[in-house]
Each structure stands twice: as structure tokens, then as C-alpha cells.
C-alpha positions as a Markdown table, in Angstrom:
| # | Residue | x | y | z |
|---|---|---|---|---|
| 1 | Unk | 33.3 | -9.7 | -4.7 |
| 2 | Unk | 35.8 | -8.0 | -6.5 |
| 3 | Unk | 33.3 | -4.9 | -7.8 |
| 4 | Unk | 31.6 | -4.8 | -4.2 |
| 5 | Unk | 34.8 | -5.4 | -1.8 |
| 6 | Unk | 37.8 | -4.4 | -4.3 |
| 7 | Unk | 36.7 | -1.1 | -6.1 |
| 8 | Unk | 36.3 | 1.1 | -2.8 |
| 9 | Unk | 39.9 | 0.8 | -1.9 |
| 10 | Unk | 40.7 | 2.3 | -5.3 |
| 11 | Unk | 38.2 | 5.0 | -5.0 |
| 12 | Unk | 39.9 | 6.3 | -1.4 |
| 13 | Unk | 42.7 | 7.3 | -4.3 |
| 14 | Unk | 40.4 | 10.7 | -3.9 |
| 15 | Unk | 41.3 | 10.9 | -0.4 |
| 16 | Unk | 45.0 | 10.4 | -0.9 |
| 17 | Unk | 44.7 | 12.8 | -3.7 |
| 18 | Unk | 43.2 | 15.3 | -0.7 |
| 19 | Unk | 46.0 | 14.4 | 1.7 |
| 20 | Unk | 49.2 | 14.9 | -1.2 |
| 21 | Unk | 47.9 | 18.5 | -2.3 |
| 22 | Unk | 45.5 | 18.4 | -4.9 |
| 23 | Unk | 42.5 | 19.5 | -2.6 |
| 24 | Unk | 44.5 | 22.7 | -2.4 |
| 25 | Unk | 41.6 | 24.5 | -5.1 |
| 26 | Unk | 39.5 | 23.5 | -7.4 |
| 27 | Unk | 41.8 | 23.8 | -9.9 |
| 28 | Unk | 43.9 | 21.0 | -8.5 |
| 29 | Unk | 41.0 | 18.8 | -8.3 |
| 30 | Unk | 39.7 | 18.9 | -11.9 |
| 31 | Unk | 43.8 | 18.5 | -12.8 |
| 32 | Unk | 44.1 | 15.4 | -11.0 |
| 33 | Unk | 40.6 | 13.9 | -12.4 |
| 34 | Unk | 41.8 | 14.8 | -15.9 |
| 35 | Unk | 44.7 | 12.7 | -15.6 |
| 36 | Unk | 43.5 | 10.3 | -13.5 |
| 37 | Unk | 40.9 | 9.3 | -16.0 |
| 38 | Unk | 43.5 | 10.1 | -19.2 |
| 39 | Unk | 45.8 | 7.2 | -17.9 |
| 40 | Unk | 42.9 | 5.0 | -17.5 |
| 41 | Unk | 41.4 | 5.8 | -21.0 |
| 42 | Unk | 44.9 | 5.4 | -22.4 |
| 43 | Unk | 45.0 | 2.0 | -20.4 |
| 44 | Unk | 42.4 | 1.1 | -22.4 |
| 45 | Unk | 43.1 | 1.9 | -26.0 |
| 46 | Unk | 46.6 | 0.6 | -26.1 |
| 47 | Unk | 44.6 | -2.9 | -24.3 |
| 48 | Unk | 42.1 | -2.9 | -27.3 |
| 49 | Unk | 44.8 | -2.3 | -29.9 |
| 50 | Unk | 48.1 | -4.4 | -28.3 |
| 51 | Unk | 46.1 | -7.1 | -26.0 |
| 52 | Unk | 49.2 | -9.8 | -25.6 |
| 53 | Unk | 51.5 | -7.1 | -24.6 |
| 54 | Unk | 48.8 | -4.9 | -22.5 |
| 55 | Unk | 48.0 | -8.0 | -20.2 |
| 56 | Unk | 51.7 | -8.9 | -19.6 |
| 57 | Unk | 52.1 | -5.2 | -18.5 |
| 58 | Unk | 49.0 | -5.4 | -16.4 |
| 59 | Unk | 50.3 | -9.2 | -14.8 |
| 60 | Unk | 54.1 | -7.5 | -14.1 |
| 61 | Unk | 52.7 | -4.0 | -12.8 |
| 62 | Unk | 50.4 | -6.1 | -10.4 |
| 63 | Unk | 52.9 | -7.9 | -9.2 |
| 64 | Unk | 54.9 | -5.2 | -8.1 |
| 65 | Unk | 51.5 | -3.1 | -7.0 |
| 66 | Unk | 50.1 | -6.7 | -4.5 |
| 67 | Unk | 54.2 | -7.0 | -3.5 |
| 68 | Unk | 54.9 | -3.5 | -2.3 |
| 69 | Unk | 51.5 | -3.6 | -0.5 |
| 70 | Unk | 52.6 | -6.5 | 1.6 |
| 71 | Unk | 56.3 | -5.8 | 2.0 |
| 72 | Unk | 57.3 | -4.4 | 5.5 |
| 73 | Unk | 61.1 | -5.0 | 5.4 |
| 74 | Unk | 63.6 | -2.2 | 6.5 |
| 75 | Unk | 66.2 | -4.0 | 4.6 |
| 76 | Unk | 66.2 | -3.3 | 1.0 |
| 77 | Unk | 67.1 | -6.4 | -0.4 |
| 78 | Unk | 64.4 | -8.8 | 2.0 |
| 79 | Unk | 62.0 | -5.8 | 0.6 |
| 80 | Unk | 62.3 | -6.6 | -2.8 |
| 81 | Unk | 62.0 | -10.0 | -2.4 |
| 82 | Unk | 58.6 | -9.3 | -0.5 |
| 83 | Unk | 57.6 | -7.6 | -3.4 |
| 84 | Unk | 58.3 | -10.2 | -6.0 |
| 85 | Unk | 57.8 | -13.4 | -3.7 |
| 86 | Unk | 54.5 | -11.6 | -2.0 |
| 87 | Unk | 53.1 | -10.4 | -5.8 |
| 88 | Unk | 54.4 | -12.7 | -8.1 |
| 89 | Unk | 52.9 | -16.2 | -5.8 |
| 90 | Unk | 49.7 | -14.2 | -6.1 |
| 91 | Unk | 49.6 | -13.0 | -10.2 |
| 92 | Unk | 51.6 | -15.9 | -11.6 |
| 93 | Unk | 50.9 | -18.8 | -9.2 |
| 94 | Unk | 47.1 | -18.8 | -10.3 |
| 95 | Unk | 48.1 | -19.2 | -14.0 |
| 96 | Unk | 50.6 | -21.5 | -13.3 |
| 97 | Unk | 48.4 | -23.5 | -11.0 |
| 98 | Unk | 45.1 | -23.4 | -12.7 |
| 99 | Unk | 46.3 | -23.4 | -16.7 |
| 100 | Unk | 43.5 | -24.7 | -17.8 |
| 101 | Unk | 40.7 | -22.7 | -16.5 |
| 102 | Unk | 43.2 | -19.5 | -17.4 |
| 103 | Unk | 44.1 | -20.1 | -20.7 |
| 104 | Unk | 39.8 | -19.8 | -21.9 |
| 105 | Unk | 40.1 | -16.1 | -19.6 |
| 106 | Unk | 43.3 | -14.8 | -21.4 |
| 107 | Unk | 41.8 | -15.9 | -24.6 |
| 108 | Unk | 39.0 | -13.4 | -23.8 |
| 109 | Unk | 41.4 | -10.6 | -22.5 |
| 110 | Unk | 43.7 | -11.2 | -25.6 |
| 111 | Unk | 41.5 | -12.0 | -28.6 |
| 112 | Unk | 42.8 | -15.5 | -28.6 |
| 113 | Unk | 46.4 | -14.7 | -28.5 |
| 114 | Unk | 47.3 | -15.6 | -25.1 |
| 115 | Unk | 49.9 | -17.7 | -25.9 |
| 116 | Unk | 53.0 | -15.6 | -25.0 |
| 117 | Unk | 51.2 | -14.1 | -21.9 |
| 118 | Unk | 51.1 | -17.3 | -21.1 |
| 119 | Unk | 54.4 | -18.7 | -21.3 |
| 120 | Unk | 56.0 | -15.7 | -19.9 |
| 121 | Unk | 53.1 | -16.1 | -16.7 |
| 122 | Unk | 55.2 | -19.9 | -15.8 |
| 123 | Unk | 58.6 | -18.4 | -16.7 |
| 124 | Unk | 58.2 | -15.5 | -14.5 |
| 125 | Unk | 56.6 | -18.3 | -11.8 |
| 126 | Unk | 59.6 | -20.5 | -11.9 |
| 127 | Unk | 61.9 | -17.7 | -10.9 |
| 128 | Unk | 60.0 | -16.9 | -8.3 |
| 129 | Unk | 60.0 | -19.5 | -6.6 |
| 130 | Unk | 63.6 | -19.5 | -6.8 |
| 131 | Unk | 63.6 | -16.5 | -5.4 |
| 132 | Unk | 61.0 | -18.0 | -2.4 |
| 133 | Unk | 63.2 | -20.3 | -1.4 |
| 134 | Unk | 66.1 | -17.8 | -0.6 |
| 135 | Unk | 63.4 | -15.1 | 0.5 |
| 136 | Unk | 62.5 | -18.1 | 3.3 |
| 137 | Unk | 66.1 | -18.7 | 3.7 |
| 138 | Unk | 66.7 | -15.5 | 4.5 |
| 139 | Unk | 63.9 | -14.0 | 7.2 |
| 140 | Unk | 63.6 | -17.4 | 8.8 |
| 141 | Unk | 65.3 | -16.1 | 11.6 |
| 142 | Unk | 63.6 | -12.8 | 11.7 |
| 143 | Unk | 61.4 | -13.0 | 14.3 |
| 144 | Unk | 59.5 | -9.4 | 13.0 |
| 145 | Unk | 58.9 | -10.7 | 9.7 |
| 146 | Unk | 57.5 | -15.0 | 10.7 |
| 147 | Unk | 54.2 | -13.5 | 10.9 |
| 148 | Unk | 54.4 | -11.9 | 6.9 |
| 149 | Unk | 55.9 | -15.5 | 6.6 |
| 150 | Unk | 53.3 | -17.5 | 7.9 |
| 151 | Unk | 50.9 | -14.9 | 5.1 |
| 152 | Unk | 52.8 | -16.2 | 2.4 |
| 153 | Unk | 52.1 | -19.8 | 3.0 |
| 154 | Unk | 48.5 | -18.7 | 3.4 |
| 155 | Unk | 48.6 | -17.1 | 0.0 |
| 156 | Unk | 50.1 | -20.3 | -1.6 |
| 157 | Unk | 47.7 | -22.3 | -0.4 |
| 158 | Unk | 44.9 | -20.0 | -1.5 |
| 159 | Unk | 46.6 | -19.9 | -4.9 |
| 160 | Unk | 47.1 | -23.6 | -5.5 |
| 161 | Unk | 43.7 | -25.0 | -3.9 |
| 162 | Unk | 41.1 | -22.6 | -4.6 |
| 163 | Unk | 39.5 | -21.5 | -8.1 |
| 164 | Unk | 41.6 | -19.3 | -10.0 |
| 165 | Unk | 39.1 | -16.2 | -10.0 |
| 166 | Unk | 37.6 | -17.0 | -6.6 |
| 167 | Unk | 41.6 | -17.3 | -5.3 |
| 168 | Unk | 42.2 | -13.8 | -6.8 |
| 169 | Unk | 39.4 | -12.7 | -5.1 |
| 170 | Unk | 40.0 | -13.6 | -1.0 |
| 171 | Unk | 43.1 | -12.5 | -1.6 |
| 172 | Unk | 42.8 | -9.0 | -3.7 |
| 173 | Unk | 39.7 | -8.2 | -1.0 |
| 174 | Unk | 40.6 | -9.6 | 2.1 |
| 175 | Unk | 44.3 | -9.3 | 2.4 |
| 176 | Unk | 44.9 | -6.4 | -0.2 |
| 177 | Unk | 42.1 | -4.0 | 0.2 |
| 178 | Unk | 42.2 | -4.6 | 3.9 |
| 179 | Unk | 45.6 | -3.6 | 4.7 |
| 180 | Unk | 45.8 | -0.7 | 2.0 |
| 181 | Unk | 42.5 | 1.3 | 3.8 |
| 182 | Unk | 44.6 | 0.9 | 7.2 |
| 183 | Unk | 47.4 | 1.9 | 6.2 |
| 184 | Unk | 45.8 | 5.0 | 4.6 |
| 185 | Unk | 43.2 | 5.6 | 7.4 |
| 186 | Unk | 46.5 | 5.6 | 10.1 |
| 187 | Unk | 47.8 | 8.4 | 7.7 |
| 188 | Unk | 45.0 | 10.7 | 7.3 |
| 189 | Unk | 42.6 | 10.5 | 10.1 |
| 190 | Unk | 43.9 | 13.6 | 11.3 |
| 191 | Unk | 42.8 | 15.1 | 8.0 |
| 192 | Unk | 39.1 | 13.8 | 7.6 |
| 193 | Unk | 36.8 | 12.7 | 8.8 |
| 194 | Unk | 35.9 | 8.9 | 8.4 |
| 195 | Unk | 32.4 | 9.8 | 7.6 |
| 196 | Unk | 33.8 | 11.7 | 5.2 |
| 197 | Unk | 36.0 | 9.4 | 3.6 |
| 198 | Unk | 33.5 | 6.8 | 3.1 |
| 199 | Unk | 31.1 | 9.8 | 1.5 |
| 200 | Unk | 33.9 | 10.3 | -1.1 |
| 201 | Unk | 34.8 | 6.4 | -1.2 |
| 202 | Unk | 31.4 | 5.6 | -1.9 |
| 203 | Unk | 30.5 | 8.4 | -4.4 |
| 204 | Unk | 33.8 | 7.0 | -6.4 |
| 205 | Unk | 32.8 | 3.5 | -6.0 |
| 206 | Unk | 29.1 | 4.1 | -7.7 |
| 207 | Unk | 30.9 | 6.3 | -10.3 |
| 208 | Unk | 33.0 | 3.1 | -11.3 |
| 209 | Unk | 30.3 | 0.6 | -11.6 |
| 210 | Unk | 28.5 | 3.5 | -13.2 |
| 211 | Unk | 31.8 | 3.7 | -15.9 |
| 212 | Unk | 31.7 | -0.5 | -15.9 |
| 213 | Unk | 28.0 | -0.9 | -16.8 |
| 214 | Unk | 28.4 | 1.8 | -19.4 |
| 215 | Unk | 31.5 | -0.5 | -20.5 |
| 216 | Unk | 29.6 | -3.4 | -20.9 |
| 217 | Unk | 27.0 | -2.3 | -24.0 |
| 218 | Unk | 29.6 | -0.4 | -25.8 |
| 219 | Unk | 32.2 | -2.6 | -25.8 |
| 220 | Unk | 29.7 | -6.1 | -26.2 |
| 221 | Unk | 30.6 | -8.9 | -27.4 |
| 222 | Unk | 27.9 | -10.6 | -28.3 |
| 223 | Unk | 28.9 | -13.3 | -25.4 |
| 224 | Unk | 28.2 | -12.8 | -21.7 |
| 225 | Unk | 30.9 | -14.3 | -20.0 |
| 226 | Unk | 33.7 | -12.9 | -22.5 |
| 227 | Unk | 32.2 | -8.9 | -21.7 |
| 228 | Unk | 32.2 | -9.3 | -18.0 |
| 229 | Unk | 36.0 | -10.6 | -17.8 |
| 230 | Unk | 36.5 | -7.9 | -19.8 |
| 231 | Unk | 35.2 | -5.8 | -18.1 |
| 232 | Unk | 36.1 | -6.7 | -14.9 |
| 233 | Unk | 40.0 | -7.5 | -15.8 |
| 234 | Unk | 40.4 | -4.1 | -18.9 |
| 235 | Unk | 38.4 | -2.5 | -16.0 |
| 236 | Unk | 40.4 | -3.2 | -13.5 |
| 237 | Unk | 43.9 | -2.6 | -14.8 |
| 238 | Unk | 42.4 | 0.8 | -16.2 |
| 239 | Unk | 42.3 | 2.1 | -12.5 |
| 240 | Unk | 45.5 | -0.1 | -11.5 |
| 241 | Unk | 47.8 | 2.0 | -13.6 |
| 242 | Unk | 46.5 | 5.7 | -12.3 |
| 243 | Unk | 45.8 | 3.9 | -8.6 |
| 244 | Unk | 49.8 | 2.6 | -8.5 |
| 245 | Unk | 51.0 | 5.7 | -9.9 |
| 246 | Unk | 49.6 | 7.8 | -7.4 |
| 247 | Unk | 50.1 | 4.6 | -4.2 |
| 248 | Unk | 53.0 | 3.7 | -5.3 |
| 249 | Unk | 54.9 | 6.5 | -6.5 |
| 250 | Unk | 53.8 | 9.5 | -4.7 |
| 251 | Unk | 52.0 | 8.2 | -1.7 |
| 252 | Unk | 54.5 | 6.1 | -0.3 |
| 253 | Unk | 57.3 | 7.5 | -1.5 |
| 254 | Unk | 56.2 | 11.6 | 0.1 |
């Protein structure tokens, strides 16, 4: 669900490309592939050489990536707790919820070392839920933000009651994925086309499960289950890190 629902709100990252300057000439274009793809690559070699350390990055990166998308706040200090609360319920609550079927998928992202991902995973949970409780305290009375409320509790519930993978899944594709293409549709439909952004979304999509199956023989394991979370998981944070730069700190922030 992830590859088929997920990956296309990654690949409209050429669109947003388009819409920040880098359709411009073709120079631009083959600039922003290059380093596109360079962040990813590097993504991938420091994972394969520091795996503890890479997936604690990843886990803290997309909290702050799931947060951001969901925070609407005008006030800085309810955003931030949007981010962490929204992001961190979502990224840590599944490991601290479902320990035991997370522990055998970190050992495969982390070549048995997951301990320390681990611990820091129900660390960073406690605090936030800490930091729930005054987020709750504080917006209770905003009447603007009771619906974003109200998605919260949804999320915990998803979190805590369904599988850990399957969890991750309803909410990265139905909650993420859905909001992020609005939000980018609302901001360039007056630049393209939406046949035309779901001809570039799609052609990026293909090229990705194109760049995953080609993953899965050179980097095989010898065990089936172990090379697709791989791939899926090193996969996915290799177009998280590229994706947020560009979201995250350009888009939003232009």
C-alpha cells in the first residue's frame, strides 16, 4: 500500500521542483536530479555502513517531516507541539506499542543492533506524551484546531490497535499522502496542468519501483522478508531525506 499509495506523493517532488525554479532550462533540471538522487545515494551508504545511527536519524527526521505536514497552527509554540505530538504519536507510538513485532523489523534495518534505536524510540515516546497532554491542554478551547484534535485521537487509536506496518500504512497513505497532494495541487494548479502532473507523478513513480526492484537483487539477502523491509524502509528514507529537504525547507518556507 505503501509502494502503490505512498511513492506518488514523493514523485510530485518533480512538480514542486517545476513550481520553485528549476524548470527554468534544462540545465536546472539535470542540477536538481543530480542532487536529488546524490542525497538519496548518500542516504544509503551512510545506512549500510552506520545502521543504528541511520535509523534513529530516519525515525527523528520523520517525525518532524509527518508533524509539519499535519500542523496548521498560527501560533508558534501550539505549531511545534503539532509537529512533535502529530509525528512523534505516529513514528514512536508504533514501536512503543507493538515492541515485539518491531524489535525482529529493526533487527533487519540494523543488522541486529537495534537495541539503542530502540530504547531511544520509548524515550523519545514518553516525552511525547508529556508533551500531548499540554498540547491538549492547550488547543482545547480552540475551536479552529478540535477538528486536528479529534485527528490525533484517530491516529492513536490507529497506532495502538492496528499492526504496526499496516498502522504505518493508513496513516502514511491516507492521512499523509492525502493532505500533502492538496496542499500542493491548491498551490500549482495555476501552473500545470493536472493531466500533466499525474504524467510526471506517474513517470516518477515507475522510475522508483524501477530503482526498488533493481535494489532488491543487488542488495539480497538471501531471506525474503529481511530484502523487502529493506527495501521498502532504506528505500523509503532514501527519498525522505531529498523529499523534506525540498517540502520542508524550500517549499514551505518560499
Amino acid at each position: 500500500m505503501v509502494v502503490l499509495i505512498g511513492l506518488p506523493h514523493g514523485a510530485l517532488d518533480g512538480a514542486i521542483a517545476m513550481h520553485l525554479g528549476a524548470g527554468r532550462n534544462i540545465s536546472f533540471v539535470f542540477q536538481f536530479l543530480f542532487l536529488y538522487l546524490l542525497c538519496g545515494f548518500i542516504v544509503v551508504v551512510l545506512w549500510y555502513n552506520f545502521p543504528p545511527i541511520s535509523l534513529v536519524v530516519f525515525l527523528i527526521i520523520s517525525m518532524i517531516h509527518f508533524g509539519w505536514g499535519d500542523a496548521n497552527s498560527k501560533i508558534k509554540l501550539v505549531s511545534l507541539l503539532q509537529i512533535i505530538c502529530h509525528g512523534g504519536v505516529v513514528v514512536f507510538g508504533i514501536v512503543y506499542f507493538h515492541i515485539d513485532e518491531v524489535i525482529p523489523l529493526f533487527d533487519m534495518l540494523t543488522q541486529r543492533n537495534s537495541n539503542f534505536p530502540i530504547q531511544l524510540s520509548i524515550y523519545i515516546f514518553y516525552a511525547v506524551s508529556i508533551l500531548t497532554i499540554l498540547y491538549v491542554y492547550l488547543i482545547y478551547s480552540m475551536r479552529d484546531l478540535r477538528l486536528r484534535l479529534l485527528e490525533l485521537a484517530v491516529v492513536w487509536a490507529i497506532v495502538i490497535f492496528l499492526p504496526p506496518l499496516f498502522g504505518f500504512a493508513v496513516y502514511f497513505c491516507f492521512i499523509h499522502t492525502t493532505r500533502h497532494i492538496r496542499n500542493i495541487w491548491m498551490e500549482i494548479k495555476t501552473e500545470m496542468s493536472l493531466k500533466a502532473l499525474i504524467t510526471q507523478a506517474s513517470i516518477l513513480t515507475i522510475a522508483s519501483w524501477g530503482m526498488g526492484i533493481t535494489a532488491f537483487y543487488i542488495f539480497d539477502s538471501g531471506d525474503l522478508d529481511t530484502n523487502i523491509i529493506r527495501i521498502i524502509f532504506i528505500g523509503l528514507a532514501a527519498l525522505t531525506v531529498p523529499h523534506m529537504i525540498l517540502v520542508d525547507g524550500f517549499f514551505r518556507n518560499k
